[in-house]
C-alpha positions in Angstrom: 135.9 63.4 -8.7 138.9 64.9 -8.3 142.7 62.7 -8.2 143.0 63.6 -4.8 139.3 62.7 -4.1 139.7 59.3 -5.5 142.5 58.8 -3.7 141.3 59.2 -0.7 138.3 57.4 -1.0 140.1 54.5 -1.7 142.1 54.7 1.5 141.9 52.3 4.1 141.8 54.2 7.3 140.4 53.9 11.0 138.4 56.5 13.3 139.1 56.9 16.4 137.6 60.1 17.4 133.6 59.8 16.6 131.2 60.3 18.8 128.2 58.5 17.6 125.7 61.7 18.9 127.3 63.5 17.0 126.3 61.8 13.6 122.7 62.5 14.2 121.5 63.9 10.6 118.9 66.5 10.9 117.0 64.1 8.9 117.0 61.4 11.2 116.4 63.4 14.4 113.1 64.6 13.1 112.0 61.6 11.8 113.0 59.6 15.6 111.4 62.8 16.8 107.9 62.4 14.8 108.2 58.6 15.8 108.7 59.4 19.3 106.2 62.5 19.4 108.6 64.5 20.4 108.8 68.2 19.7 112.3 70.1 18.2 112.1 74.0 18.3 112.4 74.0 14.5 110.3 73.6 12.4 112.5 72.0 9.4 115.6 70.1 8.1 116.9 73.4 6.9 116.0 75.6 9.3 117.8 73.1 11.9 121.1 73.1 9.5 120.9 77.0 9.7 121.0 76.7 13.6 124.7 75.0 12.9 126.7 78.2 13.2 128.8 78.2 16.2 131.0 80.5 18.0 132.4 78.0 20.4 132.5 74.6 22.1 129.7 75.5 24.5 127.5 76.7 21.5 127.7 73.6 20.1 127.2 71.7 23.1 124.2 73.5 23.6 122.2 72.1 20.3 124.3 68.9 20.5 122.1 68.3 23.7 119.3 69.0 22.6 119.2 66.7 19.6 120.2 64.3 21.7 117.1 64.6 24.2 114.7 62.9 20.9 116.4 59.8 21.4 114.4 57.2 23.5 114.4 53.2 22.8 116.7 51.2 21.7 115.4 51.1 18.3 116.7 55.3 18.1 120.2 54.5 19.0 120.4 51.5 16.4 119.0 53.7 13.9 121.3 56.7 14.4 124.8 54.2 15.1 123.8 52.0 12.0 123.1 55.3 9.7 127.0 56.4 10.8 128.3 52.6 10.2 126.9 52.9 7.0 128.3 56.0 5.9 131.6 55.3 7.1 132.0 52.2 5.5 130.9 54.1 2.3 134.5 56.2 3.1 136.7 53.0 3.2 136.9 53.2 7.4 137.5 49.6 8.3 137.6 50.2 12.0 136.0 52.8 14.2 136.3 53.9 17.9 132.9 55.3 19.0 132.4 57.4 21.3 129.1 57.8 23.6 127.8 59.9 26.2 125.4 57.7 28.8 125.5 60.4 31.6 123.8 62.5 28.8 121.3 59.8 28.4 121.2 58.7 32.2 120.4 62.1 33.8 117.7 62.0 31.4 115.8 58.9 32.5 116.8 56.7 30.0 118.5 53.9 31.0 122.2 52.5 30.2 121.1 49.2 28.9 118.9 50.7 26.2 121.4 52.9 25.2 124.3 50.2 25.3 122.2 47.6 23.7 120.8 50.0 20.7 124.6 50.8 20.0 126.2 47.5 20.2 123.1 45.9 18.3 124.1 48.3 15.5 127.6 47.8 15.5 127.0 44.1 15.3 124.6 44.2 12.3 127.2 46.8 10.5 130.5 44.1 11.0 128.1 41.5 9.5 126.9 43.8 6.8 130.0 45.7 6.1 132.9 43.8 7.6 133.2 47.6 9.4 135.5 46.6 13.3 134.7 48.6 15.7 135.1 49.7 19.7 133.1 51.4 22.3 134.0 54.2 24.5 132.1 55.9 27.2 132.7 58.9 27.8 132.4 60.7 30.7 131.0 64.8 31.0 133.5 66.7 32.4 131.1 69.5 33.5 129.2 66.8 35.9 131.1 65.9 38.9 133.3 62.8 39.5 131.0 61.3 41.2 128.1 61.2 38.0 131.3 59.7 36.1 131.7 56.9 38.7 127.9 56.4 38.8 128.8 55.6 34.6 131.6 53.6 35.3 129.7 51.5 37.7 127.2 51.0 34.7 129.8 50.6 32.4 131.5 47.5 34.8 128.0 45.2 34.5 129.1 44.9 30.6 132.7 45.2 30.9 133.1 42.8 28.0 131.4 45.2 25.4 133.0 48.4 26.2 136.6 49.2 25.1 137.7 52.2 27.1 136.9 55.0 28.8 137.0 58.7 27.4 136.5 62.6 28.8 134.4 65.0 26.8 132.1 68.2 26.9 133.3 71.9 27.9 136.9 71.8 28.1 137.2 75.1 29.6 137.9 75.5 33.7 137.3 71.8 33.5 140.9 70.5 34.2 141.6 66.6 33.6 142.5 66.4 37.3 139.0 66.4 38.5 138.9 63.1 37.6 141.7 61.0 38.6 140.2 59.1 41.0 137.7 57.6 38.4 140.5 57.1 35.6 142.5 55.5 38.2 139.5 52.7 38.8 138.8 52.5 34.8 142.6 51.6 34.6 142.4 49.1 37.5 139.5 47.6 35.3 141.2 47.2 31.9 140.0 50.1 30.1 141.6 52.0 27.5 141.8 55.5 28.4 141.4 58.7 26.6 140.7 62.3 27.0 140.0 65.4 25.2 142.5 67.7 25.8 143.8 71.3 24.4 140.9 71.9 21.8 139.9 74.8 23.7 141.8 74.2 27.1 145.5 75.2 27.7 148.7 72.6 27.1 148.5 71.8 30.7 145.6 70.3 29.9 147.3 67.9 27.7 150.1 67.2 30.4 147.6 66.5 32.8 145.6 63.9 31.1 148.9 62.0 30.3 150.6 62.2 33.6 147.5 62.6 36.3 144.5 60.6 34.2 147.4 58.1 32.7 145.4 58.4 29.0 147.1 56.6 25.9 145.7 58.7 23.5 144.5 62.6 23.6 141.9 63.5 21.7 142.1 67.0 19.7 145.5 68.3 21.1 146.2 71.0 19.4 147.4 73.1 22.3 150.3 70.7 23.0 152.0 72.6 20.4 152.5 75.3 22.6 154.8 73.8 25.2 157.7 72.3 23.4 158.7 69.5 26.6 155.1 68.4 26.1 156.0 68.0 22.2 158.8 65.9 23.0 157.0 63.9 25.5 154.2 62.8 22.9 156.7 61.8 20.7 159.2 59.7 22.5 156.1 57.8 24.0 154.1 57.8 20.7 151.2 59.1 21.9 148.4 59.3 19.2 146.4 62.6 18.5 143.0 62.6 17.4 142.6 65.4 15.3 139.0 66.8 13.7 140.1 69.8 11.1 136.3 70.4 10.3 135.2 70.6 13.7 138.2 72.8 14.9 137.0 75.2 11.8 133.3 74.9 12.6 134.0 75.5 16.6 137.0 78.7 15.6 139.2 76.1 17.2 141.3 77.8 14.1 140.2 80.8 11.8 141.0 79.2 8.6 142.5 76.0 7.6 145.9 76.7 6.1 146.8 77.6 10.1 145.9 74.0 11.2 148.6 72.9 13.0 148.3 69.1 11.5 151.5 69.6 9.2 153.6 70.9 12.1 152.1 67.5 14.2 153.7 65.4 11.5 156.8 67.6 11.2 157.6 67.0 14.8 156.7 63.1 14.4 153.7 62.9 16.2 151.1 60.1 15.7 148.3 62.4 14.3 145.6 60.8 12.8 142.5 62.7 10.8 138.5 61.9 12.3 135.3 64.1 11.9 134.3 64.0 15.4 130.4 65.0 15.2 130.3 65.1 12.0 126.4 65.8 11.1 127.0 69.1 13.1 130.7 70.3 11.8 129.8 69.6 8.0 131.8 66.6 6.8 132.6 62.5 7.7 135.7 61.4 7.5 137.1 61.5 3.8 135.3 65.0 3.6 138.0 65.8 7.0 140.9 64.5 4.6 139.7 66.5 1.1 140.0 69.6 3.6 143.2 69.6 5.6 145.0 68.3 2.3 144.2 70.8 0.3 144.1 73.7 2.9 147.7 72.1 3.7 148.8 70.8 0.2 149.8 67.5 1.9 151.8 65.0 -0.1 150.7 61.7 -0.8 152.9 60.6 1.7 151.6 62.5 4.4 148.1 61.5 3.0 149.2 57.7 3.9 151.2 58.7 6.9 147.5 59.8 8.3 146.5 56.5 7.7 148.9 54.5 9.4 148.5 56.7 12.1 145.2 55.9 12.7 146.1 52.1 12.4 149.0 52.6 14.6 147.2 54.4 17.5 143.8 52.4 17.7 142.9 49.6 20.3 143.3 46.7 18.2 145.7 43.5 18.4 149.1 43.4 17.0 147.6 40.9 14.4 145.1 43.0 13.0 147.0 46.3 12.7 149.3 44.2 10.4 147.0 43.2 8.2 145.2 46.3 7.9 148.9 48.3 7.3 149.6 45.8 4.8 146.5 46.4 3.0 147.1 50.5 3.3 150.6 50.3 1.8 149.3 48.5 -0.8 147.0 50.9 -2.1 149.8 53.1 -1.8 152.0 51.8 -3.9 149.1 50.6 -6.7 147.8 54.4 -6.7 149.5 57.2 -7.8 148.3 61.3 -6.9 
């Protein structure tokens, strides 16, 4: 292992951008598919891994939704979020915001309870197991009308005390934020945190639009903000957090190659950018793998390293309390451990 490696495996850090269908291992879906007797057009692990090979968002999407369809009882979604608590507790993460998808489970015929109970069970078992915190975010599909998404927020209001916040996912493109104000506006009435992903493959306006129409606190991805230098300054002054997924913006030719990344220039301009792997059994790498990367496509410092870090501490839904104690704990493995 390299110095770098070690170091970062050692880091305390947070996750904020994960979405927990995302961390389906070929390995688990065909053994929840054989349980389930459920039948995947492939007909191995590695043939499934070769089908990984994407050309954009929507090509993704499409295999992401069909993995997805094997999942039916509870007993599936506590397998697949207890395999991902595992394996990010094995990277030092000592809080995660996950994300899920119930319209994708919902339209389906499977019901929001077995999917919400599955998840939390999971999440429960891995605090006790691991001491791993975490959150829960529903997310709504942006290619689905308003209307499915207030269907999910109804759901989501029967166990309001289990679900953090409320998120916006799927294609990005000719899906403006816009479309659903109405239903961020009642999630905000409610208490949720909001989010949204925003300018992965959409425009800046995109960006703008989730933070002045939808009212988010966070944007997930951003990349595009970049491009409108008012926007830049906007995220900054209010310390909005970016979620930001360097594997998954390779895997989806978000950017060609990673020494363009635009994470350096992020922290140049002060934003709150934090690293995450986003779905990562499908984009090649879980979290630390998403540090490795970007720091040595970018040759970050150690200092920027940390500065990740806190910002993932910094932006997350947790109490004042707690993102003390966890900072404390970061800077002190930065100063104990050199690079």
């Amino acid at each position: 292992m390299s110095a770098l490696q070690q170091f970062i495996a050692g880091l305390p850090k947070a996750e904020l951008h994960l979405h927990i269908e995302g961390s389906f291992e070929p390995e688990l879906m065909f053994d929840i598919a054989t349980r389930n007797g459920s039948k995947l057009p492939y007909k191995s692990v590695a043939e499934l891994r070769d089908a990984y090979r994407f050309q954009s968002l929507q090509d993704f999407l499409n295999l992401y939704y069909q993995g997805m369809s094997v999942l039916q009882t509870e007993g599936d979604f506590y397998d697949l979020t207890y395999a991902y608590c595992r394996r990010a507790h094995a990277d030092n993460v000592r809080y995660t915001e996950i994300f899920f998808d119930p319209q994708g489970h919902t339209e389906r015929g499977i019901a929001f309870e077995l999917v919400l109970n599955g998840i939390s069970a999971a999440l429960d078992d891995a605090e006790g197991d691991f001491g791993l915190r975490s959150g829960l975010i529903i997310c709504f599909l942006r290619h689905l009308p308003q209307a499915s998404a207030q269907r999910a927020l109804d759901q989501a209001l029967v166990h309001k005390q289990r679900i953090l916040g409320v998120g916006l996912d799927s294609s990005e493109r000719d899906y403006p934020p816009e479309n659903f104000a109405s239903v961020f506006a009642r999630a905000r009435e409610e208490g949720f945190r909001l989010v949204a992903h925003a300018g992965e493959e959409g425009p800046a306006a995109y960006v703008r639009s989730s933070l002045d129409i939808l009212r988010v606190e966070r944007i997930d991805h951003g990349n595009r903000a970049l491009d409108d230098a008012d926007l830049v300054r906007h995220i900054v002054t209010r310390g909005i957090g970016l979620t930001v997924c360097p594997l998954s913006n390779l895997r989806l030719q978000v950017v060609q190659d990673l020494r363009a990344h635009p994470l350096r220039e992020m922290l140049d301009l002060g934003i709150r950018a934090s690293v995450n792997s986003d779905d990562p059994a499908y984009f090649g790498g879980y979290i630390n793998a998403n540090f490795e990367a970007i720091a040595q496509a970018l040759d970050l410092s150690k200092d920027e390293i940390v500065r990740l870090a806190q910002n993932s501490f910094e932006t997350a839904f947790i109490s004042d309390t707690q993102r003390a104690i966890w900072l404390d704990e970061l800077h002190q493995y930065a100063a104990a451990n050199e690079l």
